[in-house]
C-alpha positions as CSV (number, residue, x, y, z in Angstrom):
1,X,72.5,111.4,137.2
2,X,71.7,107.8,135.8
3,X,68.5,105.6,136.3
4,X,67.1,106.1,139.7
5,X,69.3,108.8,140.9
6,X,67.6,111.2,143.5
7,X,68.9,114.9,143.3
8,X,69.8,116.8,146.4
9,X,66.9,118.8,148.0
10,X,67.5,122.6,147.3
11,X,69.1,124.5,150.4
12,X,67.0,126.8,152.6
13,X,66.6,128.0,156.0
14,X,66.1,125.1,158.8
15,X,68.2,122.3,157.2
16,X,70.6,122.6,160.3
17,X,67.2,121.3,162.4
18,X,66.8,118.9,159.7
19,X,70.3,117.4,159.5
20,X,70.1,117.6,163.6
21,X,67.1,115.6,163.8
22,X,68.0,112.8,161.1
23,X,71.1,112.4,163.8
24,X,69.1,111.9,166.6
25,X,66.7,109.7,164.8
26,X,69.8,107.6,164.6
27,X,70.9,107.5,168.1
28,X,67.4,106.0,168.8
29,X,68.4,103.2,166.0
30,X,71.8,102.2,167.6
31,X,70.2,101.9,171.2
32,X,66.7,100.7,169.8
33,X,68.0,97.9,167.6
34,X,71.7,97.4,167.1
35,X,71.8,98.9,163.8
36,X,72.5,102.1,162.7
37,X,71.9,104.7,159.6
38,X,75.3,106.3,159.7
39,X,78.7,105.4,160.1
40,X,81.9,107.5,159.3
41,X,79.8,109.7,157.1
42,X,78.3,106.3,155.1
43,X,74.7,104.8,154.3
44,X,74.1,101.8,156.0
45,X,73.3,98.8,153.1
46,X,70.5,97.8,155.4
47,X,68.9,101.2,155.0
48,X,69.9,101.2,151.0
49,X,66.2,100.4,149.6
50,X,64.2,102.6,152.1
51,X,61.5,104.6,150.1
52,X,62.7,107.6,151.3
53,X,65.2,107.4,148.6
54,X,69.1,107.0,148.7
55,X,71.9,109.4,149.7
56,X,74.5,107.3,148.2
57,X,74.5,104.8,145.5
58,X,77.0,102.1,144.5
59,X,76.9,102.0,141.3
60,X,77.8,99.0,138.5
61,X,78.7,99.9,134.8
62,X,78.2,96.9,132.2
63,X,79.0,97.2,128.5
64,X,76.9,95.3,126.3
65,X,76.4,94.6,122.8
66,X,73.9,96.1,121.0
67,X,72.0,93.4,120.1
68,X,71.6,92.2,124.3
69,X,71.7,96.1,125.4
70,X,68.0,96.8,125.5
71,X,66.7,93.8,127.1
72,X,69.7,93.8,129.5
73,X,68.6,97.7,130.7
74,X,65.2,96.8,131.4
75,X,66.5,93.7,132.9
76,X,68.8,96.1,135.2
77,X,65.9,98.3,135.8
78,X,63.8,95.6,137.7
79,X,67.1,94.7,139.2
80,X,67.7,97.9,140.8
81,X,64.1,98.3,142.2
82,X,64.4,94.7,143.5
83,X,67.7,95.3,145.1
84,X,68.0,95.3,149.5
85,X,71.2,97.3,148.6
86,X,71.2,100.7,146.9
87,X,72.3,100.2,143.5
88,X,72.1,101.6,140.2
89,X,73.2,99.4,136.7
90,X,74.3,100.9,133.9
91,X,74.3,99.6,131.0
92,X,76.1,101.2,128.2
93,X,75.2,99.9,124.6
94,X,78.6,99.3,122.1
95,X,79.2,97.2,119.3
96,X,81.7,94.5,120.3
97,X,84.4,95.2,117.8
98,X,84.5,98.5,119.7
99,X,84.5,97.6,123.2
100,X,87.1,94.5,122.5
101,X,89.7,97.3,121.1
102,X,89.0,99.8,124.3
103,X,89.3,97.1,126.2
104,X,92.7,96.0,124.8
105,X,94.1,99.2,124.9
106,X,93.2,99.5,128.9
107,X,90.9,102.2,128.4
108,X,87.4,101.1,129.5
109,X,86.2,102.0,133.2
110,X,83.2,99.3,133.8
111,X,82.6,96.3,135.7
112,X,81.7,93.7,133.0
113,X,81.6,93.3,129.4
114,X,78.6,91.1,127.8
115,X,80.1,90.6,124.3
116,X,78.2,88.9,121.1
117,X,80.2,86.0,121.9
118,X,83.3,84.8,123.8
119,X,85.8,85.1,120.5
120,X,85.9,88.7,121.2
121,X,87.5,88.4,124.4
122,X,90.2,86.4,121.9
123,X,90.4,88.7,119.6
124,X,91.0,91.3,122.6
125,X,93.4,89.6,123.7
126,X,95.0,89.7,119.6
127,X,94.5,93.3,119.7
128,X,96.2,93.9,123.0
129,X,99.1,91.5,121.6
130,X,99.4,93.5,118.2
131,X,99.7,97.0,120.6
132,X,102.5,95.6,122.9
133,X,100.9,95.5,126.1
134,X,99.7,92.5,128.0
135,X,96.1,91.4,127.9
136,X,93.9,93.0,130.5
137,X,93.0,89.9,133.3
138,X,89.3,89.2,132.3
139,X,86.9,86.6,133.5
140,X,84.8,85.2,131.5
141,X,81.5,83.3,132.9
142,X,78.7,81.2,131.5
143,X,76.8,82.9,128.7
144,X,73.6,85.0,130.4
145,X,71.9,84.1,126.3
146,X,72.7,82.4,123.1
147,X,71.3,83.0,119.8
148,X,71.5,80.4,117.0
149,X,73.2,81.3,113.6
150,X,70.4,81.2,110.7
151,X,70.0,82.4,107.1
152,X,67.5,85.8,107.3
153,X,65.4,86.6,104.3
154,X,62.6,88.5,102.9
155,X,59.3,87.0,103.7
156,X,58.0,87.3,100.0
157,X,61.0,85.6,98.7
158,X,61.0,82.6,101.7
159,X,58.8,80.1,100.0
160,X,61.2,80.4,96.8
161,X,64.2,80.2,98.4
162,X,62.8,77.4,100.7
163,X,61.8,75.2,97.4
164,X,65.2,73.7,97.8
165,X,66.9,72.7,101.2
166,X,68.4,75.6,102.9
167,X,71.8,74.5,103.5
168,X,75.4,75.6,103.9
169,X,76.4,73.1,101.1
170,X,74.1,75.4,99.2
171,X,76.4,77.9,99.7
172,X,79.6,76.5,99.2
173,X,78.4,75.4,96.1
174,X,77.5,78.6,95.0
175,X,73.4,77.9,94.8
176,X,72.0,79.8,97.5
177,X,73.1,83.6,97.1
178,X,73.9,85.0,100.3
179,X,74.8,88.1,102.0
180,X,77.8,87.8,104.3
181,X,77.5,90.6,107.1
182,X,81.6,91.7,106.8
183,X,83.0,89.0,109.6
184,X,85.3,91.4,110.8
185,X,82.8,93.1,112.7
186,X,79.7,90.3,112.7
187,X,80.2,87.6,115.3
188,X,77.1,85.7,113.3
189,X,78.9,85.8,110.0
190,X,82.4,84.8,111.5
191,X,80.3,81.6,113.6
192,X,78.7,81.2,109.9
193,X,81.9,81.0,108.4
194,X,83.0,78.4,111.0
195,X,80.5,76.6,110.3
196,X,80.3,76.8,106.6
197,X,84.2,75.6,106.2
198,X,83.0,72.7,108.8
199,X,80.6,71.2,105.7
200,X,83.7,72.3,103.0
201,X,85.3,69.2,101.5
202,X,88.4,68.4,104.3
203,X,90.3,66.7,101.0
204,X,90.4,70.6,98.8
205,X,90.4,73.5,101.4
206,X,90.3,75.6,98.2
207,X,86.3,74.9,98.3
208,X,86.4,77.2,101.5
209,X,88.7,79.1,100.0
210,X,86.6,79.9,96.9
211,X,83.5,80.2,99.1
212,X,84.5,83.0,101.0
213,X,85.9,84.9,97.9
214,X,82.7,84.9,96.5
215,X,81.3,86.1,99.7
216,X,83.5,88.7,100.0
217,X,82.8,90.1,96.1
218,X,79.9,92.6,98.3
219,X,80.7,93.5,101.5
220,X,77.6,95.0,103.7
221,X,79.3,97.2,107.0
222,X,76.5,96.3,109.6
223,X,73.6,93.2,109.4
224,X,71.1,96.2,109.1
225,X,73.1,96.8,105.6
226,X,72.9,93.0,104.7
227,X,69.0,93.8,105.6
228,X,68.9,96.5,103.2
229,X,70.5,94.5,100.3
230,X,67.8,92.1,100.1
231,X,65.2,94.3,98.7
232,X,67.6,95.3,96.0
233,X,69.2,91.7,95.0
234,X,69.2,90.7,91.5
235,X,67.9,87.2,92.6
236,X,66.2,85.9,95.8
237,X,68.7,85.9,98.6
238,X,69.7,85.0,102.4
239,X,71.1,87.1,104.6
240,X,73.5,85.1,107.3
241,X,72.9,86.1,110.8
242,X,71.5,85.2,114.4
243,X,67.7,84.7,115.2
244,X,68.0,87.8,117.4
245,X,69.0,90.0,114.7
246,X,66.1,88.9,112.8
247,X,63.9,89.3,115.9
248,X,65.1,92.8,116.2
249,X,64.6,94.0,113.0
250,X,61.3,92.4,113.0
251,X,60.7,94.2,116.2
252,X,60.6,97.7,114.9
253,X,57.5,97.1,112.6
254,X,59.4,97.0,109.4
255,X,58.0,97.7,105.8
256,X,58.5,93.8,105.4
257,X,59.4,91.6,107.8
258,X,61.8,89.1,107.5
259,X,62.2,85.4,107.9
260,X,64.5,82.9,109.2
261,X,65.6,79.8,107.7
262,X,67.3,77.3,109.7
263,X,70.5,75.5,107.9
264,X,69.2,71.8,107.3
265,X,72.8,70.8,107.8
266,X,73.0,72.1,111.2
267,X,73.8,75.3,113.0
268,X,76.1,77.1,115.5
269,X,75.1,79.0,118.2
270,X,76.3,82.9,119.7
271,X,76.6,83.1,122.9
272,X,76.8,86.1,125.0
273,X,78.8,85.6,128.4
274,X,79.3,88.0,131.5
275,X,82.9,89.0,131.1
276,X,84.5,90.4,134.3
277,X,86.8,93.5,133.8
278,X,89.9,94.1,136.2
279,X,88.7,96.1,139.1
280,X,87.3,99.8,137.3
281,X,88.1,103.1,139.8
282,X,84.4,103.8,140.7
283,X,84.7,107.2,140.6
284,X,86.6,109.8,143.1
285,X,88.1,108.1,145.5
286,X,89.9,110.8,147.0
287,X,90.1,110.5,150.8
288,X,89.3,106.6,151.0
289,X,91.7,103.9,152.6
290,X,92.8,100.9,151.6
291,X,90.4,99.1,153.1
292,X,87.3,101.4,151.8
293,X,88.5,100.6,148.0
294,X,89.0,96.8,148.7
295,X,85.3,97.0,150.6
296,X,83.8,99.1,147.3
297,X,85.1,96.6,144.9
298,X,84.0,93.0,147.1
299,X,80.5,95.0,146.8
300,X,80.3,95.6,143.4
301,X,81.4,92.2,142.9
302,X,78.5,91.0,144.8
303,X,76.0,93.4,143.0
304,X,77.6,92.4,139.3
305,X,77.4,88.4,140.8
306,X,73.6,89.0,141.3
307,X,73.1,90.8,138.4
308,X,74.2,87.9,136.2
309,X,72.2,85.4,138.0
310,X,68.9,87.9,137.3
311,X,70.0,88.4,133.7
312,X,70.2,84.7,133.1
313,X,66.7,84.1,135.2
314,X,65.1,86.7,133.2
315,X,63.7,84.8,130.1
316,X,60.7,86.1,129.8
317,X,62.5,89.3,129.2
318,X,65.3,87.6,127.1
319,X,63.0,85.2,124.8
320,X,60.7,88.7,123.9
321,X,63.9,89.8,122.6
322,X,64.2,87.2,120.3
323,X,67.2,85.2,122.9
324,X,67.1,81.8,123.8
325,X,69.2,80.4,127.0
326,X,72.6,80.1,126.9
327,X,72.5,76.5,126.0
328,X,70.1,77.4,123.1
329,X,67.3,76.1,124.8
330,X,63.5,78.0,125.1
331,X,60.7,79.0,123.5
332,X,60.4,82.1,121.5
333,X,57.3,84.1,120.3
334,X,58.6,86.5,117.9
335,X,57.1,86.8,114.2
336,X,59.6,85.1,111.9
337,X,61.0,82.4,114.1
338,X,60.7,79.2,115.0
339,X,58.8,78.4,118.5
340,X,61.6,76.3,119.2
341,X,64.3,77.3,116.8
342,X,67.3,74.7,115.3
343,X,66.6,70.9,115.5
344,X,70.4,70.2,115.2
345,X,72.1,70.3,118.4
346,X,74.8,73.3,117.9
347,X,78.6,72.8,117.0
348,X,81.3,74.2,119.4
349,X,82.3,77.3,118.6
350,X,86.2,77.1,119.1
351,X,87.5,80.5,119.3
352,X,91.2,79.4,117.4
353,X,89.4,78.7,114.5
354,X,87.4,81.7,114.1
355,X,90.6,83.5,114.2
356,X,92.1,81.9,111.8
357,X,89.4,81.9,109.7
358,X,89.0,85.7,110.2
359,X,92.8,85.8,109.1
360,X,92.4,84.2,106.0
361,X,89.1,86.2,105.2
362,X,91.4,89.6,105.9
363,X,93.9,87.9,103.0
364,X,91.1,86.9,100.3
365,X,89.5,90.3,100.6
366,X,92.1,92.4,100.3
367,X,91.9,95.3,98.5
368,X,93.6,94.7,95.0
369,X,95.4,96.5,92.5
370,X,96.7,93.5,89.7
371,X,97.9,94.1,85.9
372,X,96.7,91.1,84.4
373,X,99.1,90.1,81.5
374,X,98.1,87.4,79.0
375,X,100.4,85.1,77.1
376,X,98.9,85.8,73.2
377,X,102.2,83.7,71.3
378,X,101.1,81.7,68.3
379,X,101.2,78.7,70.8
380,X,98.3,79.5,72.5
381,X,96.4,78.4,69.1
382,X,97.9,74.4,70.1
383,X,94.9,72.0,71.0
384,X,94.9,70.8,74.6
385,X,93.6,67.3,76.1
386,X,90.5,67.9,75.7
387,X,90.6,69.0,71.8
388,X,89.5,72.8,72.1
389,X,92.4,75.3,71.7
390,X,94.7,76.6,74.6
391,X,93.1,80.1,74.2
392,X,89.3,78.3,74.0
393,X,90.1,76.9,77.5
394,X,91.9,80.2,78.9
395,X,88.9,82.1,77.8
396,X,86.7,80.4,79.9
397,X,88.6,80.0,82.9
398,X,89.4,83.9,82.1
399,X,85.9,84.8,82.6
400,X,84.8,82.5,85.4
401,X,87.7,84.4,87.5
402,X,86.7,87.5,86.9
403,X,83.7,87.2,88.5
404,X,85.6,85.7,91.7
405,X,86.6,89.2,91.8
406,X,84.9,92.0,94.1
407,X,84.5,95.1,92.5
408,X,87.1,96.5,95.4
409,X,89.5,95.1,92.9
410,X,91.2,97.1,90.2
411,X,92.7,95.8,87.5
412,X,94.1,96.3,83.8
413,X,95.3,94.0,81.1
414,X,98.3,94.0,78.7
415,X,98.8,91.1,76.2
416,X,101.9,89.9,74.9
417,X,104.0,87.7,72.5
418,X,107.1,89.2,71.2
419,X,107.4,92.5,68.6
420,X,103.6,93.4,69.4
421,X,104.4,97.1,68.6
422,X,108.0,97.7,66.7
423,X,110.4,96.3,69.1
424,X,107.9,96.0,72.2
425,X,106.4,92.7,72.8
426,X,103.4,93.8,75.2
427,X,100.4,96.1,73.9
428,X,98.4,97.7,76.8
429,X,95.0,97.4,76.5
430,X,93.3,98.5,79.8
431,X,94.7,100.8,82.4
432,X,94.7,99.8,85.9
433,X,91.2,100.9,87.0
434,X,88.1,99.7,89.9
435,X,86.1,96.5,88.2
436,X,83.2,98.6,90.6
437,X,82.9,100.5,87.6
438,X,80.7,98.6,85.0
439,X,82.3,100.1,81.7
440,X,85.9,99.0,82.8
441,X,84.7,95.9,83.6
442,X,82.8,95.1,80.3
443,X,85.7,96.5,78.4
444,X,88.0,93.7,80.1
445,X,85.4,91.3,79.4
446,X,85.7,92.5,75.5
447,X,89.3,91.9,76.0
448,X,89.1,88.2,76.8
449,X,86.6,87.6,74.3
450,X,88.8,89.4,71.3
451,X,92.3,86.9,72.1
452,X,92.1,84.7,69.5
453,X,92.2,87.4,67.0
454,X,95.1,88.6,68.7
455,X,97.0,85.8,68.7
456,X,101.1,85.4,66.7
457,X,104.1,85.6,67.7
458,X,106.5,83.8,69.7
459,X,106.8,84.0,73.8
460,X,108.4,87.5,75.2
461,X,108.2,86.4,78.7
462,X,111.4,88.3,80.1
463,X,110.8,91.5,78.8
464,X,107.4,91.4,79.7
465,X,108.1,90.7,83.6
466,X,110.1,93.4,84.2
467,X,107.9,95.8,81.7
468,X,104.6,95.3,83.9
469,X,106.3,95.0,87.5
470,X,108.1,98.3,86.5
471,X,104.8,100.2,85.3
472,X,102.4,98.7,88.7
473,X,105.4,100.3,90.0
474,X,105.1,103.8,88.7
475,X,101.2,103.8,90.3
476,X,102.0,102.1,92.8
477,X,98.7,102.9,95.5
478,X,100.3,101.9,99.1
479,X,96.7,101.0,100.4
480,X,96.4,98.1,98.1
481,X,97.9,94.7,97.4
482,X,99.8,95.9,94.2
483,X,100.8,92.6,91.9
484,X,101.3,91.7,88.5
485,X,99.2,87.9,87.4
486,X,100.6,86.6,84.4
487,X,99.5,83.8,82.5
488,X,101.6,82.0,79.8
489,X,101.9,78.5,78.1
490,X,105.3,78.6,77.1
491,X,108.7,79.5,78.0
492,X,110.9,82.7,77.0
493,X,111.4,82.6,73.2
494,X,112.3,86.3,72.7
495,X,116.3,85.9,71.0
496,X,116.3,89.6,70.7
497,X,115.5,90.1,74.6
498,X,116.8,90.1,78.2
499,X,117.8,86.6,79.4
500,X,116.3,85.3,82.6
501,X,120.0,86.1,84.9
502,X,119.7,90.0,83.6
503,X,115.9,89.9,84.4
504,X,116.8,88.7,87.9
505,X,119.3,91.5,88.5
506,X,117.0,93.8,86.5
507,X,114.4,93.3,89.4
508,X,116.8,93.2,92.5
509,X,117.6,96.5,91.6
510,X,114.4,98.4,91.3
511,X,113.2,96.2,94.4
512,X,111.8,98.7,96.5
513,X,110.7,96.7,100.6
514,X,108.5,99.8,100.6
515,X,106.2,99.3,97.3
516,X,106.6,95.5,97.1
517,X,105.3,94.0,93.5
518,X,104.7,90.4,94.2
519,X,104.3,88.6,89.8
520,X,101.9,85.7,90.4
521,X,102.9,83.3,87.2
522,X,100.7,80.9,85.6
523,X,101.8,78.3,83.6
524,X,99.3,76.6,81.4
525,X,99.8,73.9,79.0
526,X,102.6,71.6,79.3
527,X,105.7,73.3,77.4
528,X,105.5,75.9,80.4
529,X,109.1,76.8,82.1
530,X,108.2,76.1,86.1
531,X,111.7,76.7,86.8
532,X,112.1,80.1,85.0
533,X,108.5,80.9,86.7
534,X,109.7,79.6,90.3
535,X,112.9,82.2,90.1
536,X,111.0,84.9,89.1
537,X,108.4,84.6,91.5
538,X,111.3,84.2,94.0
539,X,112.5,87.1,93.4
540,X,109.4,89.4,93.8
541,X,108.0,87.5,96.6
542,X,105.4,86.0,94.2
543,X,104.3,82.8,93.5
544,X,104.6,80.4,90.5
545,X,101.9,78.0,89.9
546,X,101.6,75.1,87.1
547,X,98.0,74.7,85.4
548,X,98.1,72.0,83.3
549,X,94.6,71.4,83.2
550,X,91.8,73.4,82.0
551,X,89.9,73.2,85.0
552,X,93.4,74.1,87.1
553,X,93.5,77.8,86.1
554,X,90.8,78.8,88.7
555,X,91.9,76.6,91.5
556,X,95.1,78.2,91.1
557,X,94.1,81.8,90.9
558,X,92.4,80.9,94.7
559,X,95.7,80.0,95.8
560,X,97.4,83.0,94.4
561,X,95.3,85.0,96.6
562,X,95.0,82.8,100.0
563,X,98.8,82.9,100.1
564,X,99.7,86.4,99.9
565,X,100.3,86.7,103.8
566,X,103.1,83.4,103.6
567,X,104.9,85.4,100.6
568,X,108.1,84.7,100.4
569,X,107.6,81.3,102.5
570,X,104.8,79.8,100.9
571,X,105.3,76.0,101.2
């Protein structure tokens, strides 16, 4: 039995006396007063909270995030005790990512849900979509607590990082290093995201873009991860998440404590509502009528109704946990917060936006598995605009993406021109391999730094195409994105080659719907073929893109990898 549960005395001889005189007791209640201690074999509410103890409890079952779980238990206790009917709340700790997929599949038996914010009940409802089955009918009420999104770091390190404003803009720019709890299971670092595109330039949505690929280069699994991390960073760093995070780490007496810093450019706030769940079984039921089930579940709806009016009462209880009210008002006393937390009145938190945000976060983080192929003709020796050499320019744009890339990204590198080795105009240099692993990575980077000493020839292009799409092909790993990014500054130049037509039909034949091989083409310079590019991409459900100046190769690269979901109809 649960919290306050009282276990049947053991049987012995003169219970029938017992039983006998607890009957007559009430026959002196129903003539002395009107009321009565049983009816039908039931407990009379009135008679619920005698200290003699209960025979029969009704009992209410709340899910609640881990973060609200503890306070909201010892707020349940004091309920219980307080209670004129015989009641017992439990409450049942669960991330929300966890309950909102139980929930959408119809398998959770409780009364009411307290999620880390209301976009799981929309993401819930996602889920539910994405199975088939209609969304379970939920109610969602006024939030019992909120918490206000901050950046979290090391309290050694706070002054440093504090010697500049702590901002979002920070961020974006690339200033402030920062941890990014994965959103996907974080309701802080999705509202931080929200938040974080809301100070993004409205004019280049590749800024946002670009932001979250960075974030997403190191991925903690849980905020207590993303606490972990800051103790090892290479540099001073923030940590995005909620004050009540912070207040619970700080809680448990850590080795070093942690600190939060509130966004100078304004905040967001986490609420946590009281979500009502369709009416739950309550247990055996075997025997009861009609009107006994609809009478169980109009009391439990009472109970859960006064439960969330003593949960949101109960700040004392709530602000010692590090929550403010569920307008973000209160005073907290909690070491590394503020008394009176964020200044800037909180933005609204609109529930569409995180989803979509969360969608494009699932596309710019997904695991890769990309042969890089790299356009090494004579041409590539031609000045640009700007007076340094084609291959100058690519070199630094080379090695500014590669660090845009997370180290769940494998990738190899072929150059090419035309007759590199006999008839064979590409020369693989690096197999398809993790950039996780540090030797790989620094033998790419030796790569990009060796090109102009690789560079002659004319333009293979065509040969190329169907030579690297062919061998990602052959390795093909079905739990990645498998592509092929090649960048050229010319057009096909190869007389002794394929021609573009036999190139197309080349690829519709070993197209294979199963182990799709999207080619990404880059153009860069002006003598590019777009049109050529545009077919080819066409056909492999790529994309072509035209980077005619040197600053263009990286904005480009972020819109290579923020489209892959639109492939083929990418506007």
């Amino acid at each position: 039995m649960g919290r306050h549960s009282v276990k049947a005395p053991a049987k012995r001889p003169g219970r029938a006396l017992i039983l006998s005189l607890i009957a007559a007791f009430a026959v002196v209640g129903i003539v002395a007063s009107g009321v009565f201690l049983w009816v039908g074999g039931h407990l009379n509410p009135l008679f619920a909270a005698a200290e003699s103890g209960c025979l029969e409890r009704e009992q209410l079952v709340v899910i609640a995030d881990t973060s609200i779980a503890p306070a909201l238990a010892d707020i349940a206790k004091d309920f219980d005790e307080a209670s004129e009917t015989c009641v017992e709340t439990v409450v049942k700790p669960q991330d929300s990512a966890d309950t909102a997929a139980v929930v959408a599949s119809g398998g959770v038996d409780a009364d009411a849900w307290v999620p880390e914010s209301s976009v799981w009940v929309d993401r819930m409802s996602a889920t539910a979509a994405s199975l088939g089955q209609t969304a379970p009918d939920v109610e969602v009420g006024e939030p019992i607590a909120a918490t206000p999104v901050v950046f979290a770091a090391a309290a050694t390190k706070a002054a440093e990082i504090a010697s500049a404003p702590v901002t979002w803009t920070r961020v974006l720019g690339g200033a402030l290093p920062t941890i990014l709890p994965n959103p996907e299971a974080s309701s802080a670092s999705l509202a931080g995201l929200l938040a974080l595109r809301g100070h993004s330039s409205p004019d280049d949505p590749r800024q946002f873009a670009g932001a979250m690929i960075e974030l997403g280069k190191s991925i903690p699994a849980s905020t207590s991860a993303a606490f972990g991390a800051l103790s090892t960073a290479p540099q001073p760093s923030v940590v995005v998440t909620t004050e009540a995070q912070v207040a619970g780490f700080n809680l448990d007496d850590p080795a070093e404590t942690l600190v939060a810093a509130y966004p100078a450019d304004g905040t967001v706030l986490v609420e946590y509502p009281l979500v009502r769940l369709p009416a739950r079984s309550g247990g055996d039921a075997g025997g009861a009528t009609a009107d006994g089930v609809a009478d169980a579940a109009e009391t439990r709806a009472a109970l859960l109704a006064a439960f969330e009016k003593a949960a949101r009462s109960d700040t004392d209880r709530l602000s010692a946990a590090g929550f403010r009210a569920g307008d973000g008002t209160g005073t907290i006393d909690v070491p590394g917060l503020a008394a009176d937390g964020p200044a800037v009145a909180a933005a609204d938190l609109d529930a569409a936006a995180q989803l979509e945000i969360l969608r494009a976060w699932a596309v710019l983080t997904l695991r890769s598995r990309m042969l890089a192929v790299i356009d090494v003709s004579g041409s590539m020796e031609e000045p640009a605009e700007n007076g340094l050499r084609r291959i100058d320019i690519f070199q630094q744009a080379a090695i500014g993406a590669m660090e845009k890339f997370s180290g769940e990204v494998e990738m190899g590198v072929w150059v090419f021109s035309t007759a590199r080795n006999g008839d064979v105009d590409w020369e693989d240099l690096s197999p398809i391999a993790p950039l996780a692993d540090l030797a790989h990575k620094q033998e790419i980077g030796g790569i990009i730094q060796s090109l102009p000493s690789r560079l002659g020839g004319a333009t293979g292009l065509y040969d190329t195409t169907l030579a690297a799409v062919q061998r990602v092909r052959e390795s093909y790993d079905p739990e990645k994105v498998n592509s092929v990014l090649l960048i050229t500054d010319g057009r096909n130049e190869d007389e002794n080659g394929i021609d573009l037509d036999t190139l197309l039909a080349e690829l519709a034949k070993i197209d294979d719907p199963s182990k799709p091989v999207p080619v990404i083409m880059i153009g860069f310079g002006p003598d590019t073929d777009l049109a050529a590019m545009q077919r080819i991409a066409q056909a492999t459900k790529g994309a072509a893109y035209s980077a005619s100046k040197p600053e263009d190769l990286g904005t480009v690269l972020v819109d290579a990898l923020s489209q892959r979901t639109c492939r083929p109809n990418c506007g």
